[in-house]
C-alpha positions as CSV (number, residue, x, y, z in Angstrom):
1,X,23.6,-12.5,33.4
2,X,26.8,-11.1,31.7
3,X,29.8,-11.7,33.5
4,X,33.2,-9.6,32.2
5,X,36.5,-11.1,33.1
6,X,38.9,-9.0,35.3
7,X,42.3,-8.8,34.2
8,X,44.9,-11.9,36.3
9,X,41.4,-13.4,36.9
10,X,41.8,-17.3,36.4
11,X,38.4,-18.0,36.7
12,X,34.5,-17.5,36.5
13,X,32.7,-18.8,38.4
14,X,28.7,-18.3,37.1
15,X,24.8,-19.8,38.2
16,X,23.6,-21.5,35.7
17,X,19.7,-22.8,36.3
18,X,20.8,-22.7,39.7
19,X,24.2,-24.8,39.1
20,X,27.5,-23.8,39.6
21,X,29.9,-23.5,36.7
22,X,33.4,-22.9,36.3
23,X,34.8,-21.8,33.1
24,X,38.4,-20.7,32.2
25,X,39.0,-16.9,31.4
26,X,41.4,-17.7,29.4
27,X,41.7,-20.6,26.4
28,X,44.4,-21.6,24.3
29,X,42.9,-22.5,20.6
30,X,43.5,-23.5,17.3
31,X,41.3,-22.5,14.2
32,X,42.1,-24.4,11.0
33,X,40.9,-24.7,7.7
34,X,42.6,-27.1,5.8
35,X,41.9,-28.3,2.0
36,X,40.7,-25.8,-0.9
37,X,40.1,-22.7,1.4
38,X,39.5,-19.0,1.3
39,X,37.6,-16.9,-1.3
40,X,38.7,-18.7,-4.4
41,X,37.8,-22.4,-3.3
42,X,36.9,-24.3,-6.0
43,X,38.6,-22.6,-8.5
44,X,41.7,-25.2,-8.4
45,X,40.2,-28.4,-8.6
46,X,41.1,-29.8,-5.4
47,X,44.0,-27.2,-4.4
48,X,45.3,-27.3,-1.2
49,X,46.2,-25.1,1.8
50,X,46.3,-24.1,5.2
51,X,44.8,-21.0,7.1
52,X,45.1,-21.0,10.7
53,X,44.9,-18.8,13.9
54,X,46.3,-19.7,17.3
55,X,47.4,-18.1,20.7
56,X,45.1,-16.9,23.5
57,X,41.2,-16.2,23.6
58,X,39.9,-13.9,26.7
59,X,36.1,-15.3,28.0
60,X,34.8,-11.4,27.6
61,X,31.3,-12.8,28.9
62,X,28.7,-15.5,29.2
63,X,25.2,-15.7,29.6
64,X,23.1,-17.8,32.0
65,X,21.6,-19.3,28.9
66,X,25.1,-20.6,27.6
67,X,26.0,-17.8,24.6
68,X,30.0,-17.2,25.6
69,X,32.1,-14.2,23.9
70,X,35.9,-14.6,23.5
71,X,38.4,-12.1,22.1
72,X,42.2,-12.1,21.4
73,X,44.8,-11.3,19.3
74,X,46.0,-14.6,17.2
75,X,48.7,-15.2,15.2
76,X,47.6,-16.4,11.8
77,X,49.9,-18.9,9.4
78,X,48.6,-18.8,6.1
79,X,49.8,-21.4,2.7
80,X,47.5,-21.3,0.1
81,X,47.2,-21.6,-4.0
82,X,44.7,-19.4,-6.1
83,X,44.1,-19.9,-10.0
84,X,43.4,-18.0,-12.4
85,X,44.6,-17.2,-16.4
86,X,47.2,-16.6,-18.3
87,X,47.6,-15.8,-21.5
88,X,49.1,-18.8,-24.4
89,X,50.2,-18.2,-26.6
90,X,47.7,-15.0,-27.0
91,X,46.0,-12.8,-24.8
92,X,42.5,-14.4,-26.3
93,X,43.6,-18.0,-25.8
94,X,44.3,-18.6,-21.9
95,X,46.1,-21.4,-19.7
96,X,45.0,-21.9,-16.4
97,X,47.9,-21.1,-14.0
98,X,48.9,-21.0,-10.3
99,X,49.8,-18.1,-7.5
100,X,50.7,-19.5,-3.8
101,X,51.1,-17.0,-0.8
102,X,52.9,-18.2,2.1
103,X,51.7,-15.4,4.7
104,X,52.0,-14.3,8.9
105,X,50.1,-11.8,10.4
106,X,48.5,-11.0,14.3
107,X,44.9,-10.8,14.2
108,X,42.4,-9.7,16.5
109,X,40.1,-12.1,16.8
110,X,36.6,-13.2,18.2
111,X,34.5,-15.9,19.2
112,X,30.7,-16.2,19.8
113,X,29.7,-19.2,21.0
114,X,25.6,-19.3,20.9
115,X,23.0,-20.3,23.2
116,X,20.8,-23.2,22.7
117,X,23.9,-25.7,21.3
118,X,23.9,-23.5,17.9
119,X,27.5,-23.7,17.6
120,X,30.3,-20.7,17.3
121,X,31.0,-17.9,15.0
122,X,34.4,-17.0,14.1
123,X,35.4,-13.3,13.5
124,X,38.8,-12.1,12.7
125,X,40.8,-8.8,11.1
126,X,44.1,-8.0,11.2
127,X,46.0,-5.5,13.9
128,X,48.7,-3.6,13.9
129,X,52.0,-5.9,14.6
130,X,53.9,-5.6,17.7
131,X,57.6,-5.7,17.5
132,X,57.8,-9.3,18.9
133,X,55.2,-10.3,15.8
134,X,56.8,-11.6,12.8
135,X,54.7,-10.5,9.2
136,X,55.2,-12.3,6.6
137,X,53.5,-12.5,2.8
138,X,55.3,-13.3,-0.3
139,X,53.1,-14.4,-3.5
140,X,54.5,-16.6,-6.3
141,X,53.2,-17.6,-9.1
142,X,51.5,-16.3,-12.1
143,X,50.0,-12.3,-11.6
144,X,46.2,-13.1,-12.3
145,X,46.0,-15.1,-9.2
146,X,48.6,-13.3,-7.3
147,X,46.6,-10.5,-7.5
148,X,43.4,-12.0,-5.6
149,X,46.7,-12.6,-2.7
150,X,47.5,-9.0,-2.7
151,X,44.4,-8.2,0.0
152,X,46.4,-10.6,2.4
153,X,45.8,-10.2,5.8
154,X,42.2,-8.1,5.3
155,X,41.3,-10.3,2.7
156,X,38.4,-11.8,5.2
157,X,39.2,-15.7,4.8
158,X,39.2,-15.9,8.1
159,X,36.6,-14.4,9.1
160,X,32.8,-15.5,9.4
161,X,33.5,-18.5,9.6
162,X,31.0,-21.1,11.3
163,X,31.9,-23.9,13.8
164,X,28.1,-25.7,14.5
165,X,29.8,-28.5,16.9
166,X,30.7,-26.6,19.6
167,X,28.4,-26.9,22.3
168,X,26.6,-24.1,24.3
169,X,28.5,-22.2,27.0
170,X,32.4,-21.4,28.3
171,X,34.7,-23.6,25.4
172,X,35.5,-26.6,26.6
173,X,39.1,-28.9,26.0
174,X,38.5,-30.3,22.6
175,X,38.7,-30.4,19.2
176,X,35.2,-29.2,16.9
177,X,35.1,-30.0,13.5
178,X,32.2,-28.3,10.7
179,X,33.5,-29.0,6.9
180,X,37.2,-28.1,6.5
181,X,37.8,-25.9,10.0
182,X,38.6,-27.1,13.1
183,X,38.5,-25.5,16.2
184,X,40.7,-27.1,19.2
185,X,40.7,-25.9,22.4
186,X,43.2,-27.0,24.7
């Protein structure tokens, strides 16, 4: 049985195998991926950075069998380094070099959360800012890498990414870890 939210609506309430539930319409959450992230992990030998999305998640259904959909619009806060070449002395003899982007952007965003404790599927692309939404991206560095930045927000790091420890149904208060991203829900 899908069950939309109404707008103001606090709460659903649904049967599950004959139980009661109660699961927030709305959640508050935090999706963080921390480390050597987006498409050009790996390329920096242990680089660092920060992707995140935060703000507000709408429960846009859930299933008697526990698979949830959520959808918002997040603000994502983006720091992160990509490598690439440069040329020294020549064109034909390179040094590896760095590009950072320091970047803000709203995003609309979903969440899946499966049936059968199969964890959560993360979805994001970037929307149209509203005046209240400050965007932000400035690349420095060398212009190999800087390049790969340019695609900043639709560049997709944010997107498809996988969260298998979060449990079946409405998201509960917690924090859900799978490699470098976190999810907290608060």
């Amino acid at each position: 049985m899908r069950l939309p939210t109404r707008a103001g609506a606090a709460l659903i309430v649904a049967l599950a195998g004959g139980a009661v539930t109660a699961a927030a319409a709305q959640v508050r959450v935090a999706i963080v991926s921390k480390g050597d992230v987006g498409h050009y992990a790996g390329m920096c030998d242990g680089g660092t950075g920060t992707d995140s999305l935060a703000g507000t998640l709408d429960l846009r259904g859930l299933d008697d069998d526990g698979h949830a959909f959520y959808e918002g619009r997040l603000s994502r806060v983006t720091e992160v380094e990509a490598c690439g070449t440069r040329p020294a002395p020549t064109e034909d003899q390179v040094k590896m070099c760095l590009a950072s982007l320091s970047g803000r952007a709203p995003m609309r965003v979903t969440i899946e959360v499966y049936e059968d404790d199969r964890g959560a599927w993360v979805k994001s692309e970037p929307v149209t800012p509203l005046p209240s939404e400050p965007v932000k991206k400035e690349i420095r560095g060398c212009p190999e890498p800087g390049e790969y930045l340019q695609a900043y927000p639709a560049d997709g790091w944010m997107s498809g990414l996988g969260v298998e420890s979060v449990p079946s149904g409405p998201l509960g208060a917690g924090t859900y870890t799978t490699g470098n991203v976190t999810l907290t829900v608060y």
